[in-house]
C-alpha positions in Angstrom: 17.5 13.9 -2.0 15.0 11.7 -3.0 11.1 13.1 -3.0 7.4 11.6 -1.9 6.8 11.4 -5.6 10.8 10.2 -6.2 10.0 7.6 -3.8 6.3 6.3 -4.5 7.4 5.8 -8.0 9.4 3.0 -7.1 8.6 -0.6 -5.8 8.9 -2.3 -2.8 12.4 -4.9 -2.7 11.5 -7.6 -0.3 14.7 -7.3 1.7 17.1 -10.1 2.4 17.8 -11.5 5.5 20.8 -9.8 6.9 20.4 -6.4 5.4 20.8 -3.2 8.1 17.7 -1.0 9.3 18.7 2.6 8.6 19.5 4.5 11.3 21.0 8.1 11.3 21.5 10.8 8.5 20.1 7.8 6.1 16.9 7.6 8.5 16.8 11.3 8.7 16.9 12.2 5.1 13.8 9.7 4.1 11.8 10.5 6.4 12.1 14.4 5.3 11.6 13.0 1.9 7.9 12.2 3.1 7.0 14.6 4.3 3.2 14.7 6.0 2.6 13.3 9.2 5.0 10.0 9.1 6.7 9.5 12.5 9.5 7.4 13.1 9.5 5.6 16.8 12.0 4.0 18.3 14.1 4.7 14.4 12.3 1.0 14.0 8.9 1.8 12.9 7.4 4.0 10.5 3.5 5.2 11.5 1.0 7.7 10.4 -2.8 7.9 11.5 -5.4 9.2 8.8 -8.3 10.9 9.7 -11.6 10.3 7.7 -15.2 11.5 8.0 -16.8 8.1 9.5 -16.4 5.0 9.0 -17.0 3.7 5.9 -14.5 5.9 4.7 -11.8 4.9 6.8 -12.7 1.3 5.6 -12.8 2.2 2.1 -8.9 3.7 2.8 -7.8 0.5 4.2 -9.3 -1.5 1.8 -6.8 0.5 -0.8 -3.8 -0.2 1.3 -4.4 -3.8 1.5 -4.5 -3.9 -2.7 -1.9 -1.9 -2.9 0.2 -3.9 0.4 -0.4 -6.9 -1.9 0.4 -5.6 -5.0 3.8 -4.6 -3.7 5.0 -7.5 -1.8 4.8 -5.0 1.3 2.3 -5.2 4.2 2.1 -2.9 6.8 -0.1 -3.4 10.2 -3.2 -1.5 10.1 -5.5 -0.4 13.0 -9.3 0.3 11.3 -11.6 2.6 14.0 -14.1 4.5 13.4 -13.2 7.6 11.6 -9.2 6.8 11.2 -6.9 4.5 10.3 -3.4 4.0 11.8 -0.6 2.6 9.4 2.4 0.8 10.7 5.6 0.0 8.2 8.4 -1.7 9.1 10.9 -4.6 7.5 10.3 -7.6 9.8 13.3 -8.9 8.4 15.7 -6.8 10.0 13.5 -5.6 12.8 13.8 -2.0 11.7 13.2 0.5 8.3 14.3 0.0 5.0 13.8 2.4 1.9 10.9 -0.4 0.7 8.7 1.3 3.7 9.4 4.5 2.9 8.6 3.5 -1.1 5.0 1.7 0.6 4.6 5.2 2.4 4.6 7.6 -0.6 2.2 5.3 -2.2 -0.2 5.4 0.6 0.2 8.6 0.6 -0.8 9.0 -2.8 -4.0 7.1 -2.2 
């Protein structure tokens, strides 16, 4: 089974076009792999809200995500308020998860 540090070692595959969202014992498994606070709704979206003191830090965290969003290829949907920032990963692609938002996931969690 793959690990958060397994799995934020890794980059981001942009996915092709006809590819199938996980669903099942694949989902299941990678999102154990994370670990934390990830919660999978609707087994189509990945999301995790992180809490900071005020809000330039929350900024500040954001700000990391979209360098690192761009650096991968991978950008998730972020929602900046004051004191937290909600992070939303899925592959628009195939409407659903693949491993690349899981990889993106570890590495924000590493930030």
């Amino acid at each position: 089974m793959d690990t958060t540090s397994d799995l934020a070692g890794r980059q981001c595959v942009p996915c092709a076009g006809g590819a199938q969202p996980l669903k099942g014992e694949a989902l299941a498994a990678l999102v154990a792999s994370l670990g934390g606070d990830w919660q999978v709704m609707e087994e189509r979206r990945l999301e995790k809200t992180f809490k900071f003191k005020d809000f330039k830090q929350a900024l500040a965290f954001v700000n990391k995500v979209g360098e690192l969003a761009e650096a991968q290829g991978h950008h998730p949907d972020i929602l900046l308020a004051w004191g937290r920032a909600k992070i939303t990963l899925w592959t628009h692609k195939i409407g659903g998860l693949s491993e690349s938002d899981f990889v993106m996931a570890a590495k924000i969690d590493r930030l």
